[in-house]
MIFI-249535 format. One record per residue (C-alpha): residue number from 1; residue in three letters; x, y, z. Coordinates in steps of 0.5 Angstrom, whole numbers, always signed. Example, Ala and Ser with C-alpha at 12.3 -4.5 7.8 and 13.67 -1.06 7.14 Angstrom:
2
{seq:1; type:ALA; X:+25; Y:-9; Z:+16} $
{seq:2; type:SER; X:+27; Y:-2; Z:+14} $
***
This chain:
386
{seq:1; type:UNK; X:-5; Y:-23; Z:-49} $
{seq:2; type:UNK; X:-9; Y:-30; Z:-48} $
{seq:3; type:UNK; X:-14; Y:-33; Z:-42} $
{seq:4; type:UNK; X:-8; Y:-36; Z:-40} $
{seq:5; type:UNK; X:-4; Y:-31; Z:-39} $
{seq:6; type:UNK; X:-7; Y:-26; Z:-35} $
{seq:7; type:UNK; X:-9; Y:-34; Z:-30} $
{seq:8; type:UNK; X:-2; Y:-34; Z:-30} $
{seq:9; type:UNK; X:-2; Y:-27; Z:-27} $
{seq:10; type:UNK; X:-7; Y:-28; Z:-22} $
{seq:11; type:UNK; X:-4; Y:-34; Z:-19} $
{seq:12; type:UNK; X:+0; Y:-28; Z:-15} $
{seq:13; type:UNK; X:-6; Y:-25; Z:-12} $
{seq:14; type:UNK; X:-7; Y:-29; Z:-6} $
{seq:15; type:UNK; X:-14; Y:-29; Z:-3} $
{seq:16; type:UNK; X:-14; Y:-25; Z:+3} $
{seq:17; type:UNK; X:-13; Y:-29; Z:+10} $
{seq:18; type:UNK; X:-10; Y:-35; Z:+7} $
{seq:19; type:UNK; X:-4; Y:-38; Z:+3} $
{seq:20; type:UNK; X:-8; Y:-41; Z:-4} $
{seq:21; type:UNK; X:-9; Y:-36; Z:-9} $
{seq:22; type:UNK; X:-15; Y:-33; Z:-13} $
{seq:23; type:UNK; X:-14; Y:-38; Z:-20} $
{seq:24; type:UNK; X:-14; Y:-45; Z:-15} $
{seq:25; type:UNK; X:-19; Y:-42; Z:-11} $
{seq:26; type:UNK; X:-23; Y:-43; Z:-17} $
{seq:27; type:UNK; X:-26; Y:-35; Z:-17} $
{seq:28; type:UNK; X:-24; Y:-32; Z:-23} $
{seq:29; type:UNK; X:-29; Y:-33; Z:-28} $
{seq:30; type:UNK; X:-32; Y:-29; Z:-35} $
{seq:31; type:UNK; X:-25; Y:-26; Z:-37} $
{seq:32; type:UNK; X:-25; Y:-22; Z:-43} $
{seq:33; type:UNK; X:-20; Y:-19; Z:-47} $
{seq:34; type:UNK; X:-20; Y:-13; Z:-52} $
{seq:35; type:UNK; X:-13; Y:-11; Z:-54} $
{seq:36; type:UNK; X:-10; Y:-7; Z:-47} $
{seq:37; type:UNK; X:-16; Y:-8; Z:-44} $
{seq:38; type:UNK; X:-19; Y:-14; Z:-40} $
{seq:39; type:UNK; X:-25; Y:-15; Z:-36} $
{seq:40; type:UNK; X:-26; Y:-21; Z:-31} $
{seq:41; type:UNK; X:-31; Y:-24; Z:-26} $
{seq:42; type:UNK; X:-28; Y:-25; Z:-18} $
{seq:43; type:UNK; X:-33; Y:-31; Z:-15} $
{seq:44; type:UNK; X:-32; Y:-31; Z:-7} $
{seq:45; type:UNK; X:-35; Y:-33; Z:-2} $
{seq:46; type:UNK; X:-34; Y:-26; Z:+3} $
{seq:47; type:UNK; X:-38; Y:-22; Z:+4} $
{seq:48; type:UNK; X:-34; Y:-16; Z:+7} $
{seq:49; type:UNK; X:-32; Y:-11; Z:+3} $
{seq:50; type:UNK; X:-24; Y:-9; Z:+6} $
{seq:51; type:UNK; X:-24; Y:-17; Z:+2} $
{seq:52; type:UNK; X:-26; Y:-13; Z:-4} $
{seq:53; type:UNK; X:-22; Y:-7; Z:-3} $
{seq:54; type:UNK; X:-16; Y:-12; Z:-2} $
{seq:55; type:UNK; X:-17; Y:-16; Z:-9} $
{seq:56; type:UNK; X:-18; Y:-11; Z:-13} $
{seq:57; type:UNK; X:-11; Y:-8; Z:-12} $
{seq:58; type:UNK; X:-8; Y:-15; Z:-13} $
{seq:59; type:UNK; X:-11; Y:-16; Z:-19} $
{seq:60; type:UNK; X:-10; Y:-9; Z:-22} $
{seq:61; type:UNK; X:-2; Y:-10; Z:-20} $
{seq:62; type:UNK; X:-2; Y:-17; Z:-23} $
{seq:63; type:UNK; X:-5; Y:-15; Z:-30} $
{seq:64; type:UNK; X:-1; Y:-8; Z:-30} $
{seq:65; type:UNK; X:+6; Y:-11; Z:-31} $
{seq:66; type:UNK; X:+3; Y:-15; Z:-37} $
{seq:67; type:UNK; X:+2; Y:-10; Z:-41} $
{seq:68; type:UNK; X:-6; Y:-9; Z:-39} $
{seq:69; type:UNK; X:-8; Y:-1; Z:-37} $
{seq:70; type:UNK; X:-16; Y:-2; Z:-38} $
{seq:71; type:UNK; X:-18; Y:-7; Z:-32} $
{seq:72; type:UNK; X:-25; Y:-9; Z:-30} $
{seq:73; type:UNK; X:-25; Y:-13; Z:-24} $
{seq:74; type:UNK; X:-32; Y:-15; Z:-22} $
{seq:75; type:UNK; X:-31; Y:-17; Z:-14} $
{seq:76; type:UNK; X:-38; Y:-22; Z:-14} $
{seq:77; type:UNK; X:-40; Y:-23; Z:-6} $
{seq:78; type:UNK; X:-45; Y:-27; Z:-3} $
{seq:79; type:UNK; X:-51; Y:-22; Z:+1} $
{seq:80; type:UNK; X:-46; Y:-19; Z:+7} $
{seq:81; type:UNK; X:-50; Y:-20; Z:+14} $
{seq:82; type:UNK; X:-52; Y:-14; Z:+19} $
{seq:83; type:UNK; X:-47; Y:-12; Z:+24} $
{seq:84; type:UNK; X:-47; Y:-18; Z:+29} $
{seq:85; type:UNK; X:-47; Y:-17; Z:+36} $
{seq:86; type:UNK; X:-48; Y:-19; Z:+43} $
{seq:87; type:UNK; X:-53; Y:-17; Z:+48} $
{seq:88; type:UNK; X:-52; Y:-21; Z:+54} $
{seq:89; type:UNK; X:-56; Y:-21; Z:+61} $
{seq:90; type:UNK; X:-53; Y:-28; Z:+64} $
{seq:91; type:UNK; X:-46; Y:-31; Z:+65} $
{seq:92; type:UNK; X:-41; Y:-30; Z:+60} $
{seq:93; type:UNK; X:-34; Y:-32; Z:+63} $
{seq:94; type:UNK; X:-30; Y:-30; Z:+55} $
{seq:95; type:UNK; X:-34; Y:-23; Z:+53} $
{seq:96; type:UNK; X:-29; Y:-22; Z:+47} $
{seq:97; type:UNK; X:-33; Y:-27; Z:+43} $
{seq:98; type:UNK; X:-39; Y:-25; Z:+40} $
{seq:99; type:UNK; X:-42; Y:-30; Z:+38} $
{seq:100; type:UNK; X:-42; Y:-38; Z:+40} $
{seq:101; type:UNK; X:-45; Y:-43; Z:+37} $
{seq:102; type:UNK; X:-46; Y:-50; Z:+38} $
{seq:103; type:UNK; X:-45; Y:-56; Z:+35} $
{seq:104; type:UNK; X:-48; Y:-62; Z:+37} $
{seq:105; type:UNK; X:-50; Y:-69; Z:+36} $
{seq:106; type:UNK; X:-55; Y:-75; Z:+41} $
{seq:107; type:UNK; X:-51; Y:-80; Z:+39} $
{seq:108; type:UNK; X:-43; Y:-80; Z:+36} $
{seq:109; type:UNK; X:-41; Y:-82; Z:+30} $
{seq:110; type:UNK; X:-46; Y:-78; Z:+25} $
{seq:111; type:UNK; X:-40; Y:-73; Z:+22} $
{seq:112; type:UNK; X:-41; Y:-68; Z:+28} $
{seq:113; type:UNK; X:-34; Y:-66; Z:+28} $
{seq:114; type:UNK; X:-33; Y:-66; Z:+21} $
{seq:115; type:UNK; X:-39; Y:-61; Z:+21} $
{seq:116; type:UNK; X:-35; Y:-57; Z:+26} $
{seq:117; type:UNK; X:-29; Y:-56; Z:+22} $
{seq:118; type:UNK; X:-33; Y:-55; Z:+15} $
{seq:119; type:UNK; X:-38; Y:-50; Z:+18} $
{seq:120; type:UNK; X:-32; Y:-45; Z:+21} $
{seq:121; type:UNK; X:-27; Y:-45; Z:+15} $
{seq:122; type:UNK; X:-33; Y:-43; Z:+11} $
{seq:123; type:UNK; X:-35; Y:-37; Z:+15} $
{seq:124; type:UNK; X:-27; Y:-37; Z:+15} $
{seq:125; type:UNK; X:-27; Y:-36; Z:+9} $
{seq:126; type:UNK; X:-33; Y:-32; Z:+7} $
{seq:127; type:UNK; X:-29; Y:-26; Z:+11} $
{seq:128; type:UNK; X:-30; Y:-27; Z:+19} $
{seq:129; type:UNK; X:-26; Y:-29; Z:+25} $
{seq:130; type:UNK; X:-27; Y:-35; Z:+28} $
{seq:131; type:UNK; X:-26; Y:-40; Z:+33} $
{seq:132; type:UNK; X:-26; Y:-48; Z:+33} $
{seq:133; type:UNK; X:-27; Y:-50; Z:+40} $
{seq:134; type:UNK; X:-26; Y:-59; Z:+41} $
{seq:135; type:UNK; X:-30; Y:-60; Z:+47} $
{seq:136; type:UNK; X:-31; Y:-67; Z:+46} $
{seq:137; type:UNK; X:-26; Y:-68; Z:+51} $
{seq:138; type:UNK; X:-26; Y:-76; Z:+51} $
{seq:139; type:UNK; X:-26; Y:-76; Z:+43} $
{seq:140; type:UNK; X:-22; Y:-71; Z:+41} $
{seq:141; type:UNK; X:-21; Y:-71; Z:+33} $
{seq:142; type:UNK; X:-20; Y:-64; Z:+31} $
{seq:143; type:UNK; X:-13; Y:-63; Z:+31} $
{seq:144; type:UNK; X:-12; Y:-68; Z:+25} $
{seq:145; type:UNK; X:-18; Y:-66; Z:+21} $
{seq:146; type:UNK; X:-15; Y:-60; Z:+21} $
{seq:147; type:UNK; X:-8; Y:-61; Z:+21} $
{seq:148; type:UNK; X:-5; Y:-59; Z:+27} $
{seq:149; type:UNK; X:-4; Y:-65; Z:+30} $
{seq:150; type:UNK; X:+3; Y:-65; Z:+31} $
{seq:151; type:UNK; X:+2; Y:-58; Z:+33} $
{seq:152; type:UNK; X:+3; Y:-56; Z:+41} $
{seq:153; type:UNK; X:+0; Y:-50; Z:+44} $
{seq:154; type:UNK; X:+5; Y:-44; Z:+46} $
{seq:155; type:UNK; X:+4; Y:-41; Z:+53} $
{seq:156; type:UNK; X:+4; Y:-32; Z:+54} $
{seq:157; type:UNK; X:+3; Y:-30; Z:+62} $
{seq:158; type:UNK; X:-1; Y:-35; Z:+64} $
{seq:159; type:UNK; X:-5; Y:-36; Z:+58} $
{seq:160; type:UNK; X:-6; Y:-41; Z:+53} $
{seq:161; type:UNK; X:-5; Y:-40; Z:+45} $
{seq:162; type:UNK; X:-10; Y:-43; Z:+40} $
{seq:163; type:UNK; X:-6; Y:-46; Z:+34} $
{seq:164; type:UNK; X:-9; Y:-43; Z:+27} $
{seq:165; type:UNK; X:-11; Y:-47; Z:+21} $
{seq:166; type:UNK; X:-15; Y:-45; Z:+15} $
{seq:167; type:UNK; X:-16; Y:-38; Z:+17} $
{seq:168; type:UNK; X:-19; Y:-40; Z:+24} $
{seq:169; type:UNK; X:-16; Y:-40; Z:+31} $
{seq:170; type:UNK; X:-17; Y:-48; Z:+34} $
{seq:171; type:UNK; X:-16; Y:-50; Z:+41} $
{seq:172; type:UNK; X:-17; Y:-59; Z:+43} $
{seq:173; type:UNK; X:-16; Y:-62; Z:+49} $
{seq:174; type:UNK; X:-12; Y:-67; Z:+44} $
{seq:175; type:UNK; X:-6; Y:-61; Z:+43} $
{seq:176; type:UNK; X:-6; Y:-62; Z:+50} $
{seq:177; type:UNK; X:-4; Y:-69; Z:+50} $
{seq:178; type:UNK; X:+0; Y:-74; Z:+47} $
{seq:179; type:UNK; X:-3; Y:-79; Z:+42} $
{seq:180; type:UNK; X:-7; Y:-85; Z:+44} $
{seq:181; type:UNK; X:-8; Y:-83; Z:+51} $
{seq:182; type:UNK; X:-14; Y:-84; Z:+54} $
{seq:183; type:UNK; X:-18; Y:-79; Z:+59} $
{seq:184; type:UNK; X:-20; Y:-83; Z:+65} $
{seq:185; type:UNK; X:-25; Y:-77; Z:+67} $
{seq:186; type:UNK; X:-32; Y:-76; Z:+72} $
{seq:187; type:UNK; X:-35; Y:-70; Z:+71} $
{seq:188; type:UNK; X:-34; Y:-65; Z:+74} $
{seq:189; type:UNK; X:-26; Y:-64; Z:+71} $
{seq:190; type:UNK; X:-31; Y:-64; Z:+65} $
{seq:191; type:UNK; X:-34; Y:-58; Z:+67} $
{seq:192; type:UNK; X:-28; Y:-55; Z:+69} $
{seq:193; type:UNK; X:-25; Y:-57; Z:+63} $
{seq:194; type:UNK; X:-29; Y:-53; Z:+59} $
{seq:195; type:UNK; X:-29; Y:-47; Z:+63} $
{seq:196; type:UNK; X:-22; Y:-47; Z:+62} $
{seq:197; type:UNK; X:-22; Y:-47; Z:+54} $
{seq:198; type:UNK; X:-28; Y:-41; Z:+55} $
{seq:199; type:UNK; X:-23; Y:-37; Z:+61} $
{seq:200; type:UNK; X:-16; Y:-39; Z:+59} $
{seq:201; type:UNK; X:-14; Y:-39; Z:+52} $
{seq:202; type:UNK; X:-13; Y:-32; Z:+49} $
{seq:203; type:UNK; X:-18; Y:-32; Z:+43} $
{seq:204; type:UNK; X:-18; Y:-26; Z:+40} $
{seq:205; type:UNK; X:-24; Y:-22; Z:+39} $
{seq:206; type:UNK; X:-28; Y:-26; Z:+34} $
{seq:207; type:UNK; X:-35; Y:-26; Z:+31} $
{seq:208; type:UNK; X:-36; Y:-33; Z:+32} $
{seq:209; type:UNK; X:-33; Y:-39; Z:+37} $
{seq:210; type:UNK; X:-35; Y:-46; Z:+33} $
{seq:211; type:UNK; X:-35; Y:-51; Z:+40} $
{seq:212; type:UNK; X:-35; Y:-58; Z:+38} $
{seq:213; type:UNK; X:-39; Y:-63; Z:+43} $
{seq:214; type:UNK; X:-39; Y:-69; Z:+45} $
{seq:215; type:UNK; X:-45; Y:-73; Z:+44} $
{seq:216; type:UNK; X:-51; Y:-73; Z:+48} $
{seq:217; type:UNK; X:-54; Y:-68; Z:+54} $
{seq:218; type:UNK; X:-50; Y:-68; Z:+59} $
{seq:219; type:UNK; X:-45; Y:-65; Z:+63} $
{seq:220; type:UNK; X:-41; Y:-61; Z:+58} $
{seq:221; type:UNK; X:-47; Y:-58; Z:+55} $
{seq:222; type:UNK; X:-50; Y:-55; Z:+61} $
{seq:223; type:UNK; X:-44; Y:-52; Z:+63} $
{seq:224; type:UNK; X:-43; Y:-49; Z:+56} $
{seq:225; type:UNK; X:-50; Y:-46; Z:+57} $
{seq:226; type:UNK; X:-48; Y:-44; Z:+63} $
{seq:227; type:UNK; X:-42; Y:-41; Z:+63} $
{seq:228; type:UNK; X:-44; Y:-37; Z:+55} $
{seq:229; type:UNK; X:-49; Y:-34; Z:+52} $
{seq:230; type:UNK; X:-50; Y:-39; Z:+47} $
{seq:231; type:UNK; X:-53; Y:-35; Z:+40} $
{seq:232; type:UNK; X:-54; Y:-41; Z:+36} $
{seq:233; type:UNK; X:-55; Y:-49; Z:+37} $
{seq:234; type:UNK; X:-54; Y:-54; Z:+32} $
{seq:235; type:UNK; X:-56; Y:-61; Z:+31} $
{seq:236; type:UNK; X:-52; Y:-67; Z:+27} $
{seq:237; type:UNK; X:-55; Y:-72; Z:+25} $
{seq:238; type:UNK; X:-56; Y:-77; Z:+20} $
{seq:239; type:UNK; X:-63; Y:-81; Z:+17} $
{seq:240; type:UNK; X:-63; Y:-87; Z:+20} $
{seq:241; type:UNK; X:-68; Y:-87; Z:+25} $
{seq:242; type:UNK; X:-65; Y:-90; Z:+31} $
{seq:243; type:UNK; X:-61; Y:-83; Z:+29} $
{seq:244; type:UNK; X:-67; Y:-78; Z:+29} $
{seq:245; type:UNK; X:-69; Y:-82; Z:+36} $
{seq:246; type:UNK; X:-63; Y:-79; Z:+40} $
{seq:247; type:UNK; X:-62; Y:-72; Z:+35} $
{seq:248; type:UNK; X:-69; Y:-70; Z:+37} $
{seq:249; type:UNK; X:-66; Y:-71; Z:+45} $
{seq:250; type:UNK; X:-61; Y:-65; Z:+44} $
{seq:251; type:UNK; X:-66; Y:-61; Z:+39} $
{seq:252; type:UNK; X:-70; Y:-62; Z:+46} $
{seq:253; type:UNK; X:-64; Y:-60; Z:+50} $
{seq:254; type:UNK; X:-63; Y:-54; Z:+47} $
{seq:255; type:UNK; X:-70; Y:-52; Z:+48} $
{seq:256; type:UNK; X:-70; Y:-54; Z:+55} $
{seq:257; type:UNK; X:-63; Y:-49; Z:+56} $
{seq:258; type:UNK; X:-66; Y:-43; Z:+52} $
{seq:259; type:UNK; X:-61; Y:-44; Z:+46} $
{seq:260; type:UNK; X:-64; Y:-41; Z:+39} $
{seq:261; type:UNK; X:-64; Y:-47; Z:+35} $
{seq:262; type:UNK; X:-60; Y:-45; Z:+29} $
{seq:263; type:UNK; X:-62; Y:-52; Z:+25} $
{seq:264; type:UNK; X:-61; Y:-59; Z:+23} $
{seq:265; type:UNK; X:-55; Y:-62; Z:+18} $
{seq:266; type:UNK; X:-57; Y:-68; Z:+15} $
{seq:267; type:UNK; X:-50; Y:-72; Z:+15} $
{seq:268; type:UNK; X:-49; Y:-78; Z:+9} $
{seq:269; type:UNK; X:-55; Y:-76; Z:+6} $
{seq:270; type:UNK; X:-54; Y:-80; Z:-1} $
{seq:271; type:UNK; X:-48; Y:-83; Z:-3} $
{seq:272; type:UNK; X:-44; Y:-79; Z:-8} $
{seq:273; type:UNK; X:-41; Y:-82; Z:-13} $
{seq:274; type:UNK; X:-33; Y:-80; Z:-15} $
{seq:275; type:UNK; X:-33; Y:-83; Z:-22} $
{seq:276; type:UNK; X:-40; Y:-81; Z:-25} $
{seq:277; type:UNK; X:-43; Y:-76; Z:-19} $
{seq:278; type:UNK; X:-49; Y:-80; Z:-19} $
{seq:279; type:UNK; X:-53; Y:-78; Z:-13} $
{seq:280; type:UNK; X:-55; Y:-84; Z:-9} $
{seq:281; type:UNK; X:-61; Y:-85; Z:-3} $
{seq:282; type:UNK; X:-57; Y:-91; Z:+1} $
{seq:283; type:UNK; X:-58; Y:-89; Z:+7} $
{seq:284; type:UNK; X:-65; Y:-86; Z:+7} $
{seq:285; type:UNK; X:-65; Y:-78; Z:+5} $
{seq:286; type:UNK; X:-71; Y:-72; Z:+7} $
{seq:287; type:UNK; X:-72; Y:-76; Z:+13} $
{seq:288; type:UNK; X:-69; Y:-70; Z:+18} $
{seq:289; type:UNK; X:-75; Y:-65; Z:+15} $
{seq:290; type:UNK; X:-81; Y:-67; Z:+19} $
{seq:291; type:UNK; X:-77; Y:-67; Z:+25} $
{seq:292; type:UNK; X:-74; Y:-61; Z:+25} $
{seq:293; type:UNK; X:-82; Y:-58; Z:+24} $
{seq:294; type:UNK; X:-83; Y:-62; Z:+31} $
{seq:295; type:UNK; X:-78; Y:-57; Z:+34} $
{seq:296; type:UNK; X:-79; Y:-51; Z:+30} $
{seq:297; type:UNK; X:-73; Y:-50; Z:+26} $
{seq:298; type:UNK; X:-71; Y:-52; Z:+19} $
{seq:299; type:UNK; X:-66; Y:-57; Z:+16} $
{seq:300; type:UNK; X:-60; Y:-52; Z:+14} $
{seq:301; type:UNK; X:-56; Y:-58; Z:+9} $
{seq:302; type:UNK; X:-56; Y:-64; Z:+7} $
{seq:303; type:UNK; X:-49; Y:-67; Z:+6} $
{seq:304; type:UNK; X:-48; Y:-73; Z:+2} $
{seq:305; type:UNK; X:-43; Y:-79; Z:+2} $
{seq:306; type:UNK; X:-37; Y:-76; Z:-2} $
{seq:307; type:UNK; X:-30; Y:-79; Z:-1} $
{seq:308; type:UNK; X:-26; Y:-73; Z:-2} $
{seq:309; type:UNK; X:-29; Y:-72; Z:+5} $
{seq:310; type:UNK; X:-26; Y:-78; Z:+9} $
{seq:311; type:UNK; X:-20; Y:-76; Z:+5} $
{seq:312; type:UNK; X:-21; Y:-69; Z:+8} $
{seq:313; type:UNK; X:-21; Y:-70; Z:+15} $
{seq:314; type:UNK; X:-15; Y:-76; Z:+16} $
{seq:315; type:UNK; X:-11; Y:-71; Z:+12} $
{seq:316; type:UNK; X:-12; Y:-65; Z:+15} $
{seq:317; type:UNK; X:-15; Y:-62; Z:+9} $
{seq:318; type:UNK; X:-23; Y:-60; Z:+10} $
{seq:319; type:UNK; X:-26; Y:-61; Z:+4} $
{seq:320; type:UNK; X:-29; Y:-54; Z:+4} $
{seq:321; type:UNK; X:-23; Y:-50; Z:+3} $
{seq:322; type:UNK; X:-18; Y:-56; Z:+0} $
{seq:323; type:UNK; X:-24; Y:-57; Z:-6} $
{seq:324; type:UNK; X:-29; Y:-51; Z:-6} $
{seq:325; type:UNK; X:-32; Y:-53; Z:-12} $
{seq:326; type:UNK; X:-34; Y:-60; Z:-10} $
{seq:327; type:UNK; X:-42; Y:-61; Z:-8} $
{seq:328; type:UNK; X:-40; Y:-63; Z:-1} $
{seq:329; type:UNK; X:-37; Y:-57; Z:+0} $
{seq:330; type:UNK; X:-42; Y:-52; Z:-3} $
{seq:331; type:UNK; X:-47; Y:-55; Z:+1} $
{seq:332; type:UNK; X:-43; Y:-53; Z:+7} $
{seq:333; type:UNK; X:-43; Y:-45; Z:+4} $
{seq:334; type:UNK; X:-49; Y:-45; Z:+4} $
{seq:335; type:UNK; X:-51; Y:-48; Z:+12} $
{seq:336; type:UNK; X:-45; Y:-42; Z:+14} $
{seq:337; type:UNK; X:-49; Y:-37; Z:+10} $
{seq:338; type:UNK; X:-55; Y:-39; Z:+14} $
{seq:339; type:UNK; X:-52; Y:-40; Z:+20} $
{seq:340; type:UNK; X:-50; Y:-32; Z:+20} $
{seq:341; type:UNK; X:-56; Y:-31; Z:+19} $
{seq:342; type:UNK; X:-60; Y:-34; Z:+24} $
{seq:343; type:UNK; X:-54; Y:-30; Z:+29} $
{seq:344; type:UNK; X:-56; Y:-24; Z:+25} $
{seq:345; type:UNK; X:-63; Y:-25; Z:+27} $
{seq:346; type:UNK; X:-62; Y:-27; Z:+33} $
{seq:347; type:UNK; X:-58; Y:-21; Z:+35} $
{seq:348; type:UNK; X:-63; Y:-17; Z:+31} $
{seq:349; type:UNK; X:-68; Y:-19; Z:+36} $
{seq:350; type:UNK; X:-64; Y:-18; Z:+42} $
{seq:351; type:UNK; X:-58; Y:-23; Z:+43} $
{seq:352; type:UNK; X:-58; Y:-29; Z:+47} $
{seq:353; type:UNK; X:-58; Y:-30; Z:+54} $
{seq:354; type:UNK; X:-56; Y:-36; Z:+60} $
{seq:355; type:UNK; X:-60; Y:-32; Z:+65} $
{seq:356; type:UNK; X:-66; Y:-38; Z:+65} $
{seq:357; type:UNK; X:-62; Y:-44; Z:+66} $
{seq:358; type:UNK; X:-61; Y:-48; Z:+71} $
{seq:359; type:UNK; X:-58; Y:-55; Z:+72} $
{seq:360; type:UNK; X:-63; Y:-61; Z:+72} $
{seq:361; type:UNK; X:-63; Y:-66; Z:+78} $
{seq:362; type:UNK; X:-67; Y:-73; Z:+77} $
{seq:363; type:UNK; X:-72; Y:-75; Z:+83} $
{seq:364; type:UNK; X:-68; Y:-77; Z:+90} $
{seq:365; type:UNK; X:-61; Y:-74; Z:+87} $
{seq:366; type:UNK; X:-58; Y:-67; Z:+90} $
{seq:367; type:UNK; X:-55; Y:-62; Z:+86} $
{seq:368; type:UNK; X:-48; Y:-61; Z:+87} $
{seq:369; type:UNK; X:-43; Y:-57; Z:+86} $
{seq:370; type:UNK; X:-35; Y:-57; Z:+84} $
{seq:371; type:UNK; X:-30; Y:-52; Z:+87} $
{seq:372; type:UNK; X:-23; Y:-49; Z:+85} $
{seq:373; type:UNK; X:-21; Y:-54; Z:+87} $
{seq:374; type:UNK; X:-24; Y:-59; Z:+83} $
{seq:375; type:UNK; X:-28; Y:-62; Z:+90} $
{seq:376; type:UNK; X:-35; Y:-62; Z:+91} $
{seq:377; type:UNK; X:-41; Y:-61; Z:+95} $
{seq:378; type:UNK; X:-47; Y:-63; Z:+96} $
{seq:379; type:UNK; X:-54; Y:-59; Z:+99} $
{seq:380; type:UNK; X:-56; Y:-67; Z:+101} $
{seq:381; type:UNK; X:-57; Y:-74; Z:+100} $
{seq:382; type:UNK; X:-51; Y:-77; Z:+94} $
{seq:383; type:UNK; X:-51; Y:-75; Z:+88} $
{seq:384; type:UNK; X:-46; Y:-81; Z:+86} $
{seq:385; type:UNK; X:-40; Y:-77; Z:+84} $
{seq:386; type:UNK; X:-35; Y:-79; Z:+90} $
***
């Protein structure tokens, strides 16, 4: 028997949650073969144990039908995080999740999207059950990054079904809509709108809903707040400082809506290069760190420039699944790992909570409020919406 054989064999042992195998995953490492018996090594990035249970069997069946009887398989797995949970004490209009996170940006185009995408397929693939919410309503690009964007949701009762990709539920406002049209919205329908996505979609009972929003600290953000626990915020931002300047507003906001601050991702840090995989300083790198200190929190990743990940959103293949060796994807590993961590820290210390948060009103404008119905009132003066 040959090296080659017994890959040969493992390419029918499909890891478990998705439809690629263990040999083009890259986990099958260290084989070593001695008359009938082989031992190998299995490097995954799940943490749970039934994941373990399950490869194994799989492997067994596989090398047993080409003559091997003594099998060694040494499942290696990243540090399983606690239990996680959610105490709550506030609003929580979808309790069957049990934790949220927040992915957010001062200003667009620094790769927010394309952190929510990679962030919720690797924690996908490291075994837990996720969800992907495209709350970014006006720019809705998650369908395409992750491959659904000729999908349309089905309809049970009188609920909504995400679609599923990559082992993760996924809901946008543009599965919703025909390609190219625009949403010409105030901001109360945003806020509607959301609560719907929160309300209305039948998620399943998942360990971490993934919500994408739009950029800035507006409507969308407070009513999120409002409407959920929020566990975990984090910040995307790129090194330039007209960048930091409208990252430290959200990493303000979070403060502000008592959203525990999970970190920072610093997106095109360094350029990649595909031919020699040289690491280049094009845009400015490590300039995230001090602000991150200012608001307490850590900078959990930085992502290079790499061209397998333009690829990757445009075709609807995410880089962290598709390439899994690659450094981008690596590094988005690594964020995941620590992101559940900081939500096992999070629940360890008594979970998150919306009790506190109230909406903000500038000097001289009320408040206002949105009905069922999607009209408004208002405790006084003019809040500019009509």
């Amino acid at each position: 028997m040959t090296n080659e054989q017994v890959l040969e064999a493992l390419k029918n042992v499909t890891y478990p949650g998705f439809t690629k195998d263990i040999v083009t995953f890259g986990f099958v490492k260290d084989i070593a073969i001695d008359g009938s018996k082989v031992s190998l090594t299995v490097d995954i990035t799940s943490s749970a144990e039934e994941v373990r249970i399950e490869l194994i069997k799989g492997i067994e069946v596989e090398l047993r039908k080409i003559g091997f009887t003594d099998i060694t398989a040494n499942i290696k797995q990243p540090q399983a995080p606690k239990q996680m949970s959610n105490s709550v004490s506030g609003k929580n209009i979808a309790p069957h999740v049990k934790n949220f996170v927040m992915v957010s940006s001062g200003k667009g185009g620094v790769g927010k999207s394309t952190t929510s995408v990679n962030l919720a397929v690797a924690m996908a693939m490291q075994g837990k059950k996720v969800g992907l919410l495209d709350a970014d309503i006006y720019g809705p690009n998650i369908p395409r990054m992750m491959g659904v964007s000729d999908q349309k949701p089905q309809i049970q009762g009188n609920k909504v079904l995400p679609l599923k990709a990559y082992g993760v539920e996924v809901m946008s406002m543009g599965s919703l809509m025909e390609p190219g049209q625009s949403l010409i919205w105030r901001g109360s329908m945003i806020m509607k709108a959301i609560e719907q996505f929160l309300r209305d979609i039948l998620w399943s009972e998942l360990d971490v809903l993934v919500i994408d929003m739009p950029p800035g600290t507006g409507d969308a953000q407070l009513t999120l707040a409002q409407s959920v626990p929020v566990t975990a915020g984090i910040t995307v931002t790129t090194p330039q400082a007209v960048s930091l300047d409208d990252s430290r507003r959200s990493l303000d906001m979070f403060q502000k809506l008592h959203i525990p601050t999970a970190g920072v991702i610093e997106n095109m840090s360094g350029f990649i290069c595909p031919s020699c995989e040289t690491e280049s300083d094009i845009f400015g790198m490590g300039t995230t760190v001090p602000m991150a200190l200012e608001y307490n929190t850590e900078l959990i990743a930085r992502i290079p420039i790499e061209p397998a990940i333009r690829i990757g959103g445009d075709t609807g293949m995410p880089v962290t699944y598709h390439q899994p060796d690659s450094e981008t994807a690596k590094r988005y590993h690594e964020a995941a790992n620590k992101l559940l961590a900081f939500i096992d820290k999070v629940n360890a210390e008594g979970g998150a909570s919306n009790q506190a948060i109230q909406p903000t009103t500038p000097p001289g404008v009320s408040a206002c409020s949105t009905g069922a119905s999607g009209g408004h009132s208002h405790s006084g003066g003019s809040c500019g919406c009509n």
